[in-house]
MIVEX-307153 format. One line per 10 residues: number of its first residue (from 0); their letters; for each residue x, y, z of C-alpha. Coordinates in steps of 0.5 Angstrom, whole numbers. Example, Ala and Ser with C-alpha at 12.3 -4.5 7.8 and 13.67 -1.06 7.14 Angstrom:
BEGIN
0	AS	25:-9:16; 27:-2:14;
//
This chain:
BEGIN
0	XXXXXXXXXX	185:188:80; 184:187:88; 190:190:91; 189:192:98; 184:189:104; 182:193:110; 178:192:115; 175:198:120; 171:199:126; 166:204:129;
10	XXXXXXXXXX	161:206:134; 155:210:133; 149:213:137; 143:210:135; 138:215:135; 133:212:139; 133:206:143; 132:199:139; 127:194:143; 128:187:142;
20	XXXXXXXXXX	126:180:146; 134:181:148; 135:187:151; 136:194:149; 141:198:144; 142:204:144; 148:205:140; 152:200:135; 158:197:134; 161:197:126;
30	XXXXXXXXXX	165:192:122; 166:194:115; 171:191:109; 174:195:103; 177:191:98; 182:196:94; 183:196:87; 187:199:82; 181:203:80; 176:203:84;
40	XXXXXXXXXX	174:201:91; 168:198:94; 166:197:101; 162:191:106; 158:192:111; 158:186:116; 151:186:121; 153:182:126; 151:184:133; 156:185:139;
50	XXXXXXXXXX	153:179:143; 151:172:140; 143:172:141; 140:173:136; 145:170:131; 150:165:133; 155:170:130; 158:176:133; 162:182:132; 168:179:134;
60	XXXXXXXXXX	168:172:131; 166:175:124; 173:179:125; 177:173:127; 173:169:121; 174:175:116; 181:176:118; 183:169:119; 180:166:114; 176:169:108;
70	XXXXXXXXXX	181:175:106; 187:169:106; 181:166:100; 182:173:96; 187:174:90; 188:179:86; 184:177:80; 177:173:85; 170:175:83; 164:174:87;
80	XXXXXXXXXX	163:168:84; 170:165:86; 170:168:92; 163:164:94; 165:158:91; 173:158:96; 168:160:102; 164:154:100; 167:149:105; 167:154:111;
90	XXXXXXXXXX	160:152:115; 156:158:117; 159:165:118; 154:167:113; 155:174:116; 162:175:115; 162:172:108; 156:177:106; 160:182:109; 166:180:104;
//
């Protein structure tokens, strides 16, 4: 049974600078997600970047749609199946529900 959600964030180094068409990174904003149950966990991991430019999603929108939208989605008792098919009429934002 699903008993929390939690999202955390964090930063790293990357060990050495990432080139692309863009720009360079050389570090990395994270999103991650924890669903809790009653026993056992599970973590997601959202790979939007921090600016809109390889993908229209970005770091900061996949938090206001996690937070906002698809969390609200969840139930206790959601399956990845139920969860897909409640997420269903929000378009895009394949990111943010990858991540949940």
């Amino acid at each position: 049974m699903l008993r929390a959600i939690e999202l955390w964030r964090g930063g790293i180094d990357l060990v050495s600078p990432f080139r692309t068409s863009f720009g360079t990174d050389t570090s990395r904003d994270l999103l991650y997600i924890r669903a809790v149950g009653d026993e056992t966990s599970g973590w997601g991991e959202c790979v939007a970047g921090t600016e809109p430019n390889y993908s229209s999603e970005y770091l900061e929108n996949c938090v206001e749609v996690i937070s906002r939208f698809l969390v609200p989605m969840l139930r206790h008792d959601s399956t990845a199946q139920s969860f897909i098919e409640a997420a269903a009429p929000i378009r895009g934002n394949y990111m943010s529900k990858a991540c949940v």
